[in-house]
DRENMAR-169705 format. One record per residue (C-alpha): residue number from 1; residue in three letters; x, y, z. Coordinates in steps of 0.1 Angstrom, whole numbers, plus 5000, padded with zeros to 4 digits. Example, Ala and Ser with C-alpha at 12.3 -4.5 7.8 and 13.67 -1.06 7.14 Angstrom:
2
+------+------+------+------+------+
: resi : resn :   c1 :   c2 :   c3 :
+------+------+------+------+------+
:    1 :  ALA : 5123 : 4955 : 5078 :
:    2 :  SER : 5137 : 4989 : 5071 :
+------+------+------+------+------+
//
This chain:
243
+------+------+------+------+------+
: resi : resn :   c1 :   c2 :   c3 :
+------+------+------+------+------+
:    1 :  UNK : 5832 : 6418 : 1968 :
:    2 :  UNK : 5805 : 6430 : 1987 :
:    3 :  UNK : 5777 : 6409 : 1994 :
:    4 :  UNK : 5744 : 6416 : 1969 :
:    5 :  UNK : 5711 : 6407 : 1966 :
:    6 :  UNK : 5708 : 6397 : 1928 :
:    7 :  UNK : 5703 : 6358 : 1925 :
:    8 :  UNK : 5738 : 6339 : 1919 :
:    9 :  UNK : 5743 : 6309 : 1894 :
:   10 :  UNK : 5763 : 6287 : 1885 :
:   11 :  UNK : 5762 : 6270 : 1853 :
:   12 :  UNK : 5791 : 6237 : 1840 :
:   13 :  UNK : 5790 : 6231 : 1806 :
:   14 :  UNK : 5784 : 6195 : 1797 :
:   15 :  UNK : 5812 : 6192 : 1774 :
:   16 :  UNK : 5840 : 6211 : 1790 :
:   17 :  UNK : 5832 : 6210 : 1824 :
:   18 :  UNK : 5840 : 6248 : 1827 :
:   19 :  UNK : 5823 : 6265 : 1858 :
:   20 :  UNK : 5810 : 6299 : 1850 :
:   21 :  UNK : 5793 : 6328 : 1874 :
:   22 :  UNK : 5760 : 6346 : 1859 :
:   23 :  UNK : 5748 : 6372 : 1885 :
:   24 :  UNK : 5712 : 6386 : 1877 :
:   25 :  UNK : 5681 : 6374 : 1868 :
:   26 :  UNK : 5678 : 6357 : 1835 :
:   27 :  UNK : 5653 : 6367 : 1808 :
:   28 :  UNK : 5629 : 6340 : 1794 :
:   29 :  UNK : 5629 : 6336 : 1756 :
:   30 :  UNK : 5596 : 6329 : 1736 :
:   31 :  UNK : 5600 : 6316 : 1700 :
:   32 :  UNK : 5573 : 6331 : 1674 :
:   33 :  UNK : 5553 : 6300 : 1671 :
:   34 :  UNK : 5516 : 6309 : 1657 :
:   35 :  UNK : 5522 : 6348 : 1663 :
:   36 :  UNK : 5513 : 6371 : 1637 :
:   37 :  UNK : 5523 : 6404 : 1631 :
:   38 :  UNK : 5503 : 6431 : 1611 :
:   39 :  UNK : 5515 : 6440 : 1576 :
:   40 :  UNK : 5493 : 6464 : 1566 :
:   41 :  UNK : 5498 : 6503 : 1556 :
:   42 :  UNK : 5479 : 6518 : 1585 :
:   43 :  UNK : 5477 : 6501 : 1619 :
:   44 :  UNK : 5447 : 6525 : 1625 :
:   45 :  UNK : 5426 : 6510 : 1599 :
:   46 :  UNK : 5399 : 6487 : 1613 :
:   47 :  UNK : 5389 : 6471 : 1577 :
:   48 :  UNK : 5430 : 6467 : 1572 :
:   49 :  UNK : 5432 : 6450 : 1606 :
:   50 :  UNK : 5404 : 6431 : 1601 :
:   51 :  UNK : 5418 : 6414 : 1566 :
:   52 :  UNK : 5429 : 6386 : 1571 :
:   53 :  UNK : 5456 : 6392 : 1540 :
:   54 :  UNK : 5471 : 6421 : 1561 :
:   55 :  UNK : 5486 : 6397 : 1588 :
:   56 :  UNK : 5515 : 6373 : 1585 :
:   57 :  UNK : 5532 : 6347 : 1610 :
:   58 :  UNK : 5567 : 6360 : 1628 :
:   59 :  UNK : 5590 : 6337 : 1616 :
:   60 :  UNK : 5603 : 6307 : 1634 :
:   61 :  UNK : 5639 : 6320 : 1637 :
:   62 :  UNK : 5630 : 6352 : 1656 :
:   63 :  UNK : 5626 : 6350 : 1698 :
:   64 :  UNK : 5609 : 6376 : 1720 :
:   65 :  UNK : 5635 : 6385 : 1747 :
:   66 :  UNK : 5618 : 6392 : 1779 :
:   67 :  UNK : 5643 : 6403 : 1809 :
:   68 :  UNK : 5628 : 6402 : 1843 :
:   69 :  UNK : 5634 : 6443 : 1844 :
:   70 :  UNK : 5637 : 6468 : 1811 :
:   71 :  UNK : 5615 : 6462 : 1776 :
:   72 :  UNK : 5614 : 6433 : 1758 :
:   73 :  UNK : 5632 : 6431 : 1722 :
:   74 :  UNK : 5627 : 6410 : 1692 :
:   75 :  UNK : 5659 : 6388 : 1684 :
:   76 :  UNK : 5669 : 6372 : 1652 :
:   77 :  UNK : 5696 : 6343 : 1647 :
:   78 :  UNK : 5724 : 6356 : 1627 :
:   79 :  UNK : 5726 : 6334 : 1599 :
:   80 :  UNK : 5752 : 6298 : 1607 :
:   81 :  UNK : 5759 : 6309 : 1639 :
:   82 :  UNK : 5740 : 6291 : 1673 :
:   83 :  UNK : 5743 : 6318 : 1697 :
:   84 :  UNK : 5749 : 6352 : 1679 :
:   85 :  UNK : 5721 : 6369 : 1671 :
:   86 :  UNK : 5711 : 6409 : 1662 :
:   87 :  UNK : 5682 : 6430 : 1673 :
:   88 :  UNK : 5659 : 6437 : 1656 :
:   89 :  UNK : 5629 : 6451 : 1672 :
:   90 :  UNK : 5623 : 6485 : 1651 :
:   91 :  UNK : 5618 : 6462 : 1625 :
:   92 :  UNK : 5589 : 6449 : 1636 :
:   93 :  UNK : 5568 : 6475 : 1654 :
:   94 :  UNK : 5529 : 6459 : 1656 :
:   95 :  UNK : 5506 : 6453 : 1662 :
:   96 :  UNK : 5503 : 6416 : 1668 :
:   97 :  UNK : 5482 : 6393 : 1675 :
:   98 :  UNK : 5475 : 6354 : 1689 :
:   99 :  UNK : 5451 : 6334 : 1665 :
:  100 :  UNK : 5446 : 6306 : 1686 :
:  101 :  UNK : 5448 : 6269 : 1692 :
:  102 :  UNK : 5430 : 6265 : 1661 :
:  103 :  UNK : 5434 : 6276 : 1622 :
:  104 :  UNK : 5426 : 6309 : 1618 :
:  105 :  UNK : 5399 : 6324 : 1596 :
:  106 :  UNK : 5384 : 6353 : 1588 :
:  107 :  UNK : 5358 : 6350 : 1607 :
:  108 :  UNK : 5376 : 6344 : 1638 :
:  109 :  UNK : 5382 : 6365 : 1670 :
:  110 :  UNK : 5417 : 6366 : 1675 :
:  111 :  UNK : 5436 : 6389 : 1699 :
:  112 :  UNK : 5452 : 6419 : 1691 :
:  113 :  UNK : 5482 : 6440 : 1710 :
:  114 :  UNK : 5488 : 6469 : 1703 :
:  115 :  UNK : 5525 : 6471 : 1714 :
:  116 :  UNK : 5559 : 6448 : 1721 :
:  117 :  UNK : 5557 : 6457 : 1759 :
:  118 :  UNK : 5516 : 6441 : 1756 :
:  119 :  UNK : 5530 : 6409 : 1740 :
:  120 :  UNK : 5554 : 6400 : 1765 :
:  121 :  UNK : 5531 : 6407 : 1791 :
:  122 :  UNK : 5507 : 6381 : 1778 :
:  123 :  UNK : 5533 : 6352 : 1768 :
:  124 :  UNK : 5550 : 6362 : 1802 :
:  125 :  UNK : 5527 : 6335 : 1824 :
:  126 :  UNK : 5539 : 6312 : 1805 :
:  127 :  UNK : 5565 : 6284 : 1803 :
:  128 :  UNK : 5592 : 6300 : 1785 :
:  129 :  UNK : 5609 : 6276 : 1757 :
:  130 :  UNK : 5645 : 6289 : 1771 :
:  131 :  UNK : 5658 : 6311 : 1801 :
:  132 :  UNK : 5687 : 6325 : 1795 :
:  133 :  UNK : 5711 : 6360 : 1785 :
:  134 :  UNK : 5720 : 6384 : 1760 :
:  135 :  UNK : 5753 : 6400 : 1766 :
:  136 :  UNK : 5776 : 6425 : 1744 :
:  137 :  UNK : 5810 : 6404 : 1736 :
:  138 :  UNK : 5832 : 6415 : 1715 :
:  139 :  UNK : 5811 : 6442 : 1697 :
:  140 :  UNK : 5787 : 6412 : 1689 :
:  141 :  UNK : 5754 : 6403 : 1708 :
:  142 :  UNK : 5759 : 6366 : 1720 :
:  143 :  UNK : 5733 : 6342 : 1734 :
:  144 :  UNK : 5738 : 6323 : 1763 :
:  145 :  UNK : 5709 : 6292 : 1768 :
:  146 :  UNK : 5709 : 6287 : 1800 :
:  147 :  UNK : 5680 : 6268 : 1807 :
:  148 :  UNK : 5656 : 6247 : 1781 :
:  149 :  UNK : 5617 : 6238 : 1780 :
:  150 :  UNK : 5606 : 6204 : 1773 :
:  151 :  UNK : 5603 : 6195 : 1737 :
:  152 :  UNK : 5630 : 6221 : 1733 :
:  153 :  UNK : 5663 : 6211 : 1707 :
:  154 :  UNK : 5682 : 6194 : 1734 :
:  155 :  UNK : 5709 : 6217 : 1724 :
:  156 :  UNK : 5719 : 6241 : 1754 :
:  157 :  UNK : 5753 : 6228 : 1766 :
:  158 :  UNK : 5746 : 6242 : 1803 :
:  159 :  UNK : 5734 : 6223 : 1832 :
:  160 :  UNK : 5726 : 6249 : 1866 :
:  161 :  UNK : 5750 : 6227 : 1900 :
:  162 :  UNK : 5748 : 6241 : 1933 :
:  163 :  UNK : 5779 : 6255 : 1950 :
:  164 :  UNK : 5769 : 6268 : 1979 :
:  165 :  UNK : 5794 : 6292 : 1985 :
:  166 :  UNK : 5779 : 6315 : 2009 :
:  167 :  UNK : 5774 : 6353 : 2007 :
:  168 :  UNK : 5810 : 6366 : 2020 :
:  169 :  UNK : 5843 : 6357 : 2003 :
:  170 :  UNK : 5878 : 6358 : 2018 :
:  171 :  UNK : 5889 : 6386 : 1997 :
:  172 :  UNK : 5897 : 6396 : 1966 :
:  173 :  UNK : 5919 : 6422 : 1943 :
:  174 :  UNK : 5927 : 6433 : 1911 :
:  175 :  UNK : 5956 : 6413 : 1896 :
:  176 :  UNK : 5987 : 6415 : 1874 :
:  177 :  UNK : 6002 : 6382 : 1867 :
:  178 :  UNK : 5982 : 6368 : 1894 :
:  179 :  UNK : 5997 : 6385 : 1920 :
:  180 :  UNK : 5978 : 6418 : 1935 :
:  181 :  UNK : 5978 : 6450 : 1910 :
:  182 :  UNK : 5994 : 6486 : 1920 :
:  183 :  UNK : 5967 : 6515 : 1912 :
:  184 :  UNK : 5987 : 6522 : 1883 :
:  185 :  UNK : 5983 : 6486 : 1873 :
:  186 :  UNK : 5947 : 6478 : 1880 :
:  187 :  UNK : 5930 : 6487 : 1847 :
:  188 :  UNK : 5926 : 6466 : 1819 :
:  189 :  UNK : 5931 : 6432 : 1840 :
:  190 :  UNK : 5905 : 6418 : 1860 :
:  191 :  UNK : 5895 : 6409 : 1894 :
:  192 :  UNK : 5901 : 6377 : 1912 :
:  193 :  UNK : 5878 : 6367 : 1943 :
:  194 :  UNK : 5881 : 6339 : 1968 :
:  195 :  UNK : 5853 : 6318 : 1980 :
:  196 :  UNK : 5850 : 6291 : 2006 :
:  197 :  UNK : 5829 : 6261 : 2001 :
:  198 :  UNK : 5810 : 6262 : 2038 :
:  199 :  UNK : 5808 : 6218 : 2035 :
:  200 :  UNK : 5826 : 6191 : 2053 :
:  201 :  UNK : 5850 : 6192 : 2021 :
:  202 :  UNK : 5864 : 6227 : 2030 :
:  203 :  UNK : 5869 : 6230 : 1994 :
:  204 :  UNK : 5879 : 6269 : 1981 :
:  205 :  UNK : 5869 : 6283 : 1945 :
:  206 :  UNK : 5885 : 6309 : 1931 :
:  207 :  UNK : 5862 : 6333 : 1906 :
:  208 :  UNK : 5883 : 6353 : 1877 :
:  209 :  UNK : 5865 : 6382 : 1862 :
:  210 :  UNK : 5889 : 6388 : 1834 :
:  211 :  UNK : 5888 : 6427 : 1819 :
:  212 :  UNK : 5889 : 6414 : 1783 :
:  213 :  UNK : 5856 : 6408 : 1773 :
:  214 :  UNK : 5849 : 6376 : 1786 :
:  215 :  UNK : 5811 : 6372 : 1789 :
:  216 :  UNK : 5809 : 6358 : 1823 :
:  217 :  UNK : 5834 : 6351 : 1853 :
:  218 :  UNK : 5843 : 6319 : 1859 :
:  219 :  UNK : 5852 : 6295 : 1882 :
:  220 :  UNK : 5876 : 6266 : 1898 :
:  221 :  UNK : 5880 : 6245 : 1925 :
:  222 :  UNK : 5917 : 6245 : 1943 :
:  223 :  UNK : 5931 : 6234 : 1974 :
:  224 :  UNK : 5945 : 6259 : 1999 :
:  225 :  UNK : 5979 : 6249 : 1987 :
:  226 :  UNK : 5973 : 6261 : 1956 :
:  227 :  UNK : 5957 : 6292 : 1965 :
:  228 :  UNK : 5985 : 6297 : 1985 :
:  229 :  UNK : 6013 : 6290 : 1957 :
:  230 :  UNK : 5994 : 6308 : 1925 :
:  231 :  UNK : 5976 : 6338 : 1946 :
:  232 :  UNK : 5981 : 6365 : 1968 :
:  233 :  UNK : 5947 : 6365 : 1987 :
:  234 :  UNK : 5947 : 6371 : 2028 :
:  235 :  UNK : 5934 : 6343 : 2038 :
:  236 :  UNK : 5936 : 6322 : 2070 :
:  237 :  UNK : 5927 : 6282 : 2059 :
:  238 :  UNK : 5898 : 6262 : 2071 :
:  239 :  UNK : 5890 : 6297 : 2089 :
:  240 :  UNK : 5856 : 6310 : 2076 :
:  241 :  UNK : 5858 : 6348 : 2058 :
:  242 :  UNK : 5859 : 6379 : 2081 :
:  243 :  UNK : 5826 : 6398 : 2071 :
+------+------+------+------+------+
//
């Protein structure tokens, strides 16, 4: 695995204690507190813009999805789940617009954007209520929390630790049954990748990226024993990696 730019996390879950990889930057979520969207029959029409009937809030269950690089989308819970959720940004095409701190009226000034992308650029200064990721799994669009605002619901079973692995591992091949995968093999399995912990505790980690849909790799501490007995990696112990 050759050594990349792209931030590396690592994330435990509080419950579990499973270690998981998420490569990337994360996108900040915005819930659709005191937004409105307009409702009218022509977005063009000043007088329909400016009545005050033809606007309506963005209800509380929908989240603006803004990744650090591509557009932003409009996300909707899917109903009983906690971390499914659908897209559904044609649906709601703008404009929209930010009363304010205060009750709106119709004689207010409140402003307008015109477009998704203009939104996002506004709420983007701001704290975001969660960071976090969308990814595909399993034909379904699943929603990993990984970080939470204050006065958020307490509810994202994540907490960020620091492994400090370094930017090289020791190796790392496809596998069948653990052991290293022929060409012929080497599809439809995963990858498994060695990492050193560069500490006093020499301790090693071995990542599994899994070919089956899992939504991130993840992660486990082992002694070089182990490594030795359940893998097939080239490794030389207590040795750092060869670059």
């Amino acid at each position: 695995m050759p050594a990349s730019n792209q931030p590396v996390y690592h994330f435990q879950h509080r419950e579990d204690g499973s270690l998981i990889v998420v490569r990337g930057e994360l996108s900040d979520f915005y819930g659709f507190y005191d937004i409105e969207e307009f409702a009218g029959t022509d977005q063009q029409d000043a007088a329909q813009r400016a009545d005050v009937g033809n606007w309506k809030d963005l209800a509380d269950f929908l989240y603006l999805e803004v990744p650090a690089e591509g557009a932003p989308r409009i996300l909707e819970l899917v109903a009983g789940t906690v971390d499914q959720v659908q897209d559904v940004t044609a649906q709601h095409p703008g404009p929209f617009r930010i009363p304010g701190r205060v009750p709106f009226t119709a004689t207010d000034q409140a402003d307008e954007y015109a477009t998704l992308s203009d939104l996002a650029a506004e709420m983007k200064p701001q704290p975001a209520q969660y960071r976090g990721r969308i990814v595909a799994q399993g034909g379904l669009l699943r929603w990993f929390a990984f970080e939470e605002e204050m006065g958020g619901s307490g509810e994202c079973p994540w907490e960020q630790v620091e492994l400090s692995l370094g930017t090289y591992p020791h190796d790392s091949y496809a596998y069948h049954s653990g052991k290293r995968a022929t060409p012929e093999q080497s599809q439809g399995y995963g990858t498994v990748t060695l990492w050193q912990q560069p500490d006093g505790a020499q301790r090693y980690y071995v990542e599994t990226a899994p070919a089956d849909g899992h939504a991130f790799p993840y992660i486990g501490a082992h002694t070089p024993a182990e490594v030795r007995s359940w893998y097939d990696f080239r490794f030389t112990p207590y040795a750092p990696p060869t670059v």
